[in-house]
C-alpha positions in Angstrom: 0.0 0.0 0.0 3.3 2.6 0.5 3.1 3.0 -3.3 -0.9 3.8 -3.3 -2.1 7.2 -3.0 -6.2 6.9 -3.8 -7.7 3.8 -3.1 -11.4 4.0 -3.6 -13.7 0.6 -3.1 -17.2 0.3 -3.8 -17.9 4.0 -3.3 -21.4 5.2 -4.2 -23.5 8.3 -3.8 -26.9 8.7 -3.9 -29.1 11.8 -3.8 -32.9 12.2 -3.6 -35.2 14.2 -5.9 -38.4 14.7 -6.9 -39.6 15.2 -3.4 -41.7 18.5 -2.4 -38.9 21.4 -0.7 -40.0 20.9 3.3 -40.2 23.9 5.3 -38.1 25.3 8.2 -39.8 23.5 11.5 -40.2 25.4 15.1 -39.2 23.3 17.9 -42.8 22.7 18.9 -43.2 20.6 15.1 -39.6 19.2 15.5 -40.6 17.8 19.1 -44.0 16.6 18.0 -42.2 14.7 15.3 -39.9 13.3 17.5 -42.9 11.5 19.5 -45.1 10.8 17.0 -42.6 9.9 14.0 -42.5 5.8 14.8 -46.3 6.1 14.8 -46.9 7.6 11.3 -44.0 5.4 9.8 -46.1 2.5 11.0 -49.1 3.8 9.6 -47.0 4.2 6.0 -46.0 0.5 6.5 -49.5 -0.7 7.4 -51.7 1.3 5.0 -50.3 1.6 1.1 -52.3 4.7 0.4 -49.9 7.2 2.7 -46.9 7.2 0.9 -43.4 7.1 2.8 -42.3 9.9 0.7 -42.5 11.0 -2.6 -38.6 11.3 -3.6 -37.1 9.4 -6.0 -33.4 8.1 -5.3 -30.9 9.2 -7.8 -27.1 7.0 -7.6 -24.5 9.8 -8.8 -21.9 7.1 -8.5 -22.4 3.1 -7.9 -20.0 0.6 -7.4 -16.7 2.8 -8.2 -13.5 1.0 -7.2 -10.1 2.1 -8.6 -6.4 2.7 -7.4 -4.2 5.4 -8.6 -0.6 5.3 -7.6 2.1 7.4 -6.2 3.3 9.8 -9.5 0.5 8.8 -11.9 -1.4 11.1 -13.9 -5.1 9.8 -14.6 -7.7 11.2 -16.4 -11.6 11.2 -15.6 -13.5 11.5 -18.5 -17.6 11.2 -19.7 -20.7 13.0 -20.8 -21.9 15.2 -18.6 -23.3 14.0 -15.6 -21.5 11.3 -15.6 -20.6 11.4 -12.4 -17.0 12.8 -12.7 -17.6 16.2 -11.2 -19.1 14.1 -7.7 -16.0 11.7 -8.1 -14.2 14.7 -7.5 -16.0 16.3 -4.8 -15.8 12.9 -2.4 -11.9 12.7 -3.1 -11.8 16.3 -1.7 -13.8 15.6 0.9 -16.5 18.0 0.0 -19.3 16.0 0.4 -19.8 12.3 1.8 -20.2 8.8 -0.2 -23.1 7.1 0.8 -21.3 3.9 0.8 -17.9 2.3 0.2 -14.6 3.5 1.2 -12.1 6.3 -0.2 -8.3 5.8 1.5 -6.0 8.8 0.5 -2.6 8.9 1.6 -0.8 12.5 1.2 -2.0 16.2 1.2 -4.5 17.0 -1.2 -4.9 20.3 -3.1 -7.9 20.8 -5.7 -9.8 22.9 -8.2 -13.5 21.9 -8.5 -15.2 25.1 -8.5 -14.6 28.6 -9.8 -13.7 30.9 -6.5 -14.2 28.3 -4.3 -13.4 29.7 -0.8 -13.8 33.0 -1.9 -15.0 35.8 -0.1 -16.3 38.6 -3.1 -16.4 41.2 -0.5 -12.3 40.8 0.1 -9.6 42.4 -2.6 -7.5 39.7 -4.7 -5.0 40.0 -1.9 -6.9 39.1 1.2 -8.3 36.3 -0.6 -5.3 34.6 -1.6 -4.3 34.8 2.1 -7.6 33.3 3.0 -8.0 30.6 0.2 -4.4 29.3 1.5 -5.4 29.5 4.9 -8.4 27.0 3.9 -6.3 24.8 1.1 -3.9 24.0 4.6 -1.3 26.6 3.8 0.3 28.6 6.5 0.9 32.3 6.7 4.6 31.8 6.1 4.0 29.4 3.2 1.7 32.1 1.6 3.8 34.7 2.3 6.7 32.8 0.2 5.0 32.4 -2.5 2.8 35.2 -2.9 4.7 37.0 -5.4 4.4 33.7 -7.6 1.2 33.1 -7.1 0.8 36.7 -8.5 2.8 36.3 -11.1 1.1 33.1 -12.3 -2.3 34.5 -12.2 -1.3 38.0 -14.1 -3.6 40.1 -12.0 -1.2 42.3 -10.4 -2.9 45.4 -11.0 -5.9 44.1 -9.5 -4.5 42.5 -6.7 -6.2 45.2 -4.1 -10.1 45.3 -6.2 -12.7 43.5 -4.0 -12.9 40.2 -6.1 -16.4 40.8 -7.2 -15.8 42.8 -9.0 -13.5 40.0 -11.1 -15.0 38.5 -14.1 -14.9 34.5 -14.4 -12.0 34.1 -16.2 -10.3 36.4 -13.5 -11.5 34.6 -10.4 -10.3 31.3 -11.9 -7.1 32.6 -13.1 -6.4 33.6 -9.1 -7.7 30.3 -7.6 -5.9 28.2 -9.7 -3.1 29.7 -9.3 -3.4 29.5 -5.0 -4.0 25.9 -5.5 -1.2 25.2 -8.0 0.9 26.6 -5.3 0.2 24.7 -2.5 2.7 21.8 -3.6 0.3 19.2 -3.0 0.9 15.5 -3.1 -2.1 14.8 -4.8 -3.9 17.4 -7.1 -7.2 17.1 -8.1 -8.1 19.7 -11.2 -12.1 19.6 -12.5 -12.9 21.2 -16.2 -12.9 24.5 -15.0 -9.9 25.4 -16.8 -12.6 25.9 -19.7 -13.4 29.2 -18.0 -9.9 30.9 -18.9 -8.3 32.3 -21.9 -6.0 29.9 -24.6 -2.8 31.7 -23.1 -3.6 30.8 -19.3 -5.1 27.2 -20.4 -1.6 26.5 -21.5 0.0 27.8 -18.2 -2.0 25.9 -16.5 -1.2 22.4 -18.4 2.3 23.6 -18.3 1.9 23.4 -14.6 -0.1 20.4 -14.4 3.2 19.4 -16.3 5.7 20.6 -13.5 3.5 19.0 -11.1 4.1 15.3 -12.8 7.6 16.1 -13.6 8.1 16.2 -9.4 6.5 12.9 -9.1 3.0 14.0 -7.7 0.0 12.5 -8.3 -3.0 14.4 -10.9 -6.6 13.6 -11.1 -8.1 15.5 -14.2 -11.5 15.8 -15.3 -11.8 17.1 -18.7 -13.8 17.0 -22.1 -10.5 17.9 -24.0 -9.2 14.8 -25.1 -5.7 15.9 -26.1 -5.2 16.9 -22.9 -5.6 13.6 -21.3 -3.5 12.3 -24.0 -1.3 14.3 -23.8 -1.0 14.5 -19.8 -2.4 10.8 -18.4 -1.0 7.7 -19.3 -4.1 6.5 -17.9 -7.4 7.2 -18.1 -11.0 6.1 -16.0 -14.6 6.4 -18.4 -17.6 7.2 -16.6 -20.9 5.9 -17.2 -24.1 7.0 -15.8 -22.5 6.7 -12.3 -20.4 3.9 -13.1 -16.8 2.7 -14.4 -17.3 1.2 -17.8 -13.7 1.0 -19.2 -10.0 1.4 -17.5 -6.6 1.3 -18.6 -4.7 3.1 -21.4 -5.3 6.8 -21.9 -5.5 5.9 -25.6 -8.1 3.1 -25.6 -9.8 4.5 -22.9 -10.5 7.9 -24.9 -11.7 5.2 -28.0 -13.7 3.7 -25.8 -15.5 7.6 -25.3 -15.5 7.9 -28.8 -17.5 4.5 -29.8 -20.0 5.5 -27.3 -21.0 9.3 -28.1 -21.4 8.0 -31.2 -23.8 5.5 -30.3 -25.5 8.2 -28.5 -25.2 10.7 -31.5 -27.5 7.9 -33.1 -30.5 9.4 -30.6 -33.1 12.0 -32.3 -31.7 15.3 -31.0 -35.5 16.4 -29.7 -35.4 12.7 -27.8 -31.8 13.2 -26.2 -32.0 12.9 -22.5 -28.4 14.0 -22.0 -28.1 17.3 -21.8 -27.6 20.8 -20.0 -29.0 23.6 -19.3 -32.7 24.9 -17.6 -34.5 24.1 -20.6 -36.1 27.2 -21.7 -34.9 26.2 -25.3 -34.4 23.4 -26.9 -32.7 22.2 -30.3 -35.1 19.8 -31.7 -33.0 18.8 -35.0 -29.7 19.8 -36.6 -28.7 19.1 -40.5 -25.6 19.4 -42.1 -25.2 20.0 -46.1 -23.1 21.1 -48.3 -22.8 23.4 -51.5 -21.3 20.5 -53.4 -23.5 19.8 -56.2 -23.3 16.4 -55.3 -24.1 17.2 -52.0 -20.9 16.0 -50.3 -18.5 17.9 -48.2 -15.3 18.6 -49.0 -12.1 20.0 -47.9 -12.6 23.2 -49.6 -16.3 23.4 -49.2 -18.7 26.0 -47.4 -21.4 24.0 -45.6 -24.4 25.0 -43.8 -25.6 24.3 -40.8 -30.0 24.3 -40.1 -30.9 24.2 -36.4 -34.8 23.7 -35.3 -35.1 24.8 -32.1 -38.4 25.1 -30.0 -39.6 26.9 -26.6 -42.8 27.8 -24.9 -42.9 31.1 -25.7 -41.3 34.4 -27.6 -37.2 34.2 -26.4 -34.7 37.5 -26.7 -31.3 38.2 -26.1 -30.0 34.4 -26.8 -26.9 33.3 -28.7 -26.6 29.7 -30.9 -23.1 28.1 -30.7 -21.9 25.6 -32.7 -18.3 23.5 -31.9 -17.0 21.6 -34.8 -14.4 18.8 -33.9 -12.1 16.1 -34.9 -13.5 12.8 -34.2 -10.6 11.2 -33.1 -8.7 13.4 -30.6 -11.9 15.5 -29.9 -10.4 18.7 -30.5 -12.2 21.6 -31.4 -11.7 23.3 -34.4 -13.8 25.9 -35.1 -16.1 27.4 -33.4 -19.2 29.4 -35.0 -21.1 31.8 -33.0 -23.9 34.0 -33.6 -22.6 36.7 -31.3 -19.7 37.1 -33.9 -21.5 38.2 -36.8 -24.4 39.7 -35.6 -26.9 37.5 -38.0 -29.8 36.7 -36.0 -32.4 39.2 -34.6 -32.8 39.9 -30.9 -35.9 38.9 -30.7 -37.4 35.0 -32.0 -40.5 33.4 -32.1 -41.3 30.0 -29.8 -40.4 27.9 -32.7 -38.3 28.1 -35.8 -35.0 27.6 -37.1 -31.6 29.2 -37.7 -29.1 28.5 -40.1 -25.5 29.0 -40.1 -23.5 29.2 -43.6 -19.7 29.1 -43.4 -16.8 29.5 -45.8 -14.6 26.9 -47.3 -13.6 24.5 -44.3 -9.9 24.2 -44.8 -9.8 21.2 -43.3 -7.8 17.5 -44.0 -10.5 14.5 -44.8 -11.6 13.2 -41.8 -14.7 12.7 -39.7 -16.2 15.2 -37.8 -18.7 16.2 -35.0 -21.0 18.9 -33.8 -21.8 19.8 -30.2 -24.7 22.5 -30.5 -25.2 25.2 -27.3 -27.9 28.2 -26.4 -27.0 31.0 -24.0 -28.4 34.2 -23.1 -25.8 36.3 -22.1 -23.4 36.4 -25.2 -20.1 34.9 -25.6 -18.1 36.1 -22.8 -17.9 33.6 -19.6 -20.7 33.7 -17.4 -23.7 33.0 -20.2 -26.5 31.4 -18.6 -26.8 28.2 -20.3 -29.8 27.2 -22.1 -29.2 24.3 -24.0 -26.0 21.9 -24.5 -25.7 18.6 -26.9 -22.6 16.9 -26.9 -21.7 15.3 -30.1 -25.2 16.3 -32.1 -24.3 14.9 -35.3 -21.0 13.5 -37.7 -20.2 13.7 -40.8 -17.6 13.2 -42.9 -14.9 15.6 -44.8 -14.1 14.1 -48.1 -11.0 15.0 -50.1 -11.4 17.7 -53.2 -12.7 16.8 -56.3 -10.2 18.7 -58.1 -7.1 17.4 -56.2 -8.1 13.7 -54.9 -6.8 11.7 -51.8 -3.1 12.0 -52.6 -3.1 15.9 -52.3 -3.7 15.8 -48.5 -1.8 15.5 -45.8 -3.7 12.7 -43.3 -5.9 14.1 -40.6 -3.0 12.9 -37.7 -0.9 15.1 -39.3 -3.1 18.5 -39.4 -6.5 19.2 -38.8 -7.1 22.0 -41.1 -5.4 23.6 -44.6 -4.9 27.0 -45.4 -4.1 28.8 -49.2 -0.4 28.8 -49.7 1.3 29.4 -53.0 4.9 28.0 -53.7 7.4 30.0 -55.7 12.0 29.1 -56.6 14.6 31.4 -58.0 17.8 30.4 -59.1 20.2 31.5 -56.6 24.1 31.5 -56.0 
């Protein structure tokens, strides 16, 4: 066991919804209950028309057992709600399993939340004192590395503004960068990385990086697979609450692959999997092409239709659209309504919206679409609407005018871009 650090056995979690929001009690209710409480559950055993309750039991997780070892890098990966984000939360002892056993040997540092421990009322400065104090640093420790921490984050000139005032990006930028400090043994790091900008996404993977290099222990929760190929030599899939494949970053992340496209196979207006309140809903997405055969190609402008439905007139909302690579799940475009300013503020309960592009540029390959609504525009913090990972595929065929043999394969590059080739004669 020296070389163990997590050792998790049977662990499950189990939530209840569906049941009516019960009211504060006075003490007078609580002490009546108290008494009479054995009475009415015998009643509920004895008569079937008074229901115990009315909640439904929900297993987050079920059945989870794993090891991770002294030095390893392992990612978490899965569709949302998965279960990967509650994984997370009982390793950091955040919240309780409701059974099995978690055995962790070493400190433990972790990024789960955006600001977590924050207080929005305190500048950048206090807080980083304060978030230390609760991630098990001491006041000497934070004092040491305070001007790194700073440094890290790139918020100097904020450092004494009351942290409310910090957009999302901001506030992550500064908590990461406390708990990438705190040398823990074990680090465990959720998708909120997502939140910051390309150039601090990359700090913080270069960190991640250090973090290996000294022989510490990551857990990483992410939908970017080339970052859990790049970072984990092994990798966990959730399913629905449960571990469904194990071993090899590489297969692991196949393993994902095969079964979002299974998935994918689902009538978008009949998927049950995915985010957002609900106020919205995509309904059906097509893909085509300008091709007069109707197939896409490396150099051709598709469009994009999206039906969409809701129960009354919506305003103010934004459509996203992610195109990636179906192998390493990579995204490489991304189209957004906000950017070009095409659809009106205003939309009726249901219709549909279309999305034309130029030519795609990219090698032949297979793609996918994940499809999102938000109100709130494109910067971090949109209120999320609607979400559908992996919506449709399809498939990028070579030119017509060039063939197969003209392209570089899609390991090589994901996408293309006009170049012209000129020699001289030189001496």
């Amino acid at each position: 066991m020296s070389d163990v650090a997590i050792r998790v056995e049977g662990l499950g979690k189990q939530y209840q919804i569906g049941g009516d929001r019960k009211p504060y009690k006075t003490i007078r209710e609580s002490i009546t209950d108290t008494v009479l409480g054995p009475l009415r559950r015998l009643r509920a055993g004895l008569f079937t028309d008074v229901p115990a309750h009315s909640e439904r039991a929900f297993w987050a997780l079920k059945d989870v057992s794993f090891q991770v070892n002294n030095g390893e890098a392992v990612g978490i990966i899965g569709r949302n709600g998965a279960g990967k984000s509650t994984l997370l939360k009982i390793l950091s002892r955040i919240t309780e399993p409701t059974e099995g056993e978690v055995e962790i040997v070493g400190r433990v540092g972790s990024l789960l939340e955006v600001g977590t421990g924050f207080h929005p009322e305190l500048t950048g400065r206090e807080n980083i004192y304060l978030n230390g104090a609760i991630l098990g640093m001491t006041r000497p420790d934070i004092k040491r590395k305070f001007d790194e921490i700073v440094e890290f984050a790139g918020l100097r000139s904020f450092l004494d503004t009351p942290v409310k005032r910090y957009s999302s990006g901001m506030y992550v930028r500064l908590a990461f960068a406390v708990a990438a400090h705190l040398e823990p043994d074990i680090l465990l790091v959720d998708e909120v990385l997502a939140v910051g900008d390309v150039a601090f996404q990359k700090k913080c993977l270069g960190k991640m990086g250090d973090v290996m290099q000294e022989g510490r222990t990551v857990l990483l929760v992410s939908h970017n697979m080339a970052s859990i190929l790049s970072l984990c030599k092994t990798a966990y899939l959730l399913t629905d609450g449960k571990l469904t494949s194990w071993g090899p970053a590489r297969k692991v992340v196949d393993d994902y692959m095969r079964h979002i496209v299974s998935v994918g196979s689902i009538p978008l207006d009949q998927r049950q999997d995915r985010s957002g309140d609900g106020g919205i809903r995509l309904t059906h997405v097509r893909v085509s092409s300008t091709d007069p055969a109707g197939i896409i190609r490396c150099d051709s402008p598709i469009k994009i239709t999206l039906d969409y439905r809701s129960s009354e007139p919506i305003s103010h909302v934004s459509f996203a659209i992610g195109i990636y690579d179906y192998t390493s799940a990579i995204e490489v475009y991304l189209l957004h309504g906000d950017v070009t300013n095409g659809i009106p503020e205003k939309l009726p309960p249901q219709g549909t919206v279309e999305c034309h592009t130029g030519p795609l540029n990219m090698t032949p390959g297979r793609c996918y679409l994940n499809l999102a609504i938000v109100r709130g525009g494109l910067m971090a913090g949109a209120h999320l609407l609607d979400w559908v990972d992996y919506a449709v595929d399809f498939d990028v065929e070579p030119s017509a005018s060039h063939g197969s043999a003209h392209y570089p394969p899609r390991s090589w590059s994901l996408c293309l871009i006009s170049n012209n080739w000129s020699a001289t004669a030189g001496g």
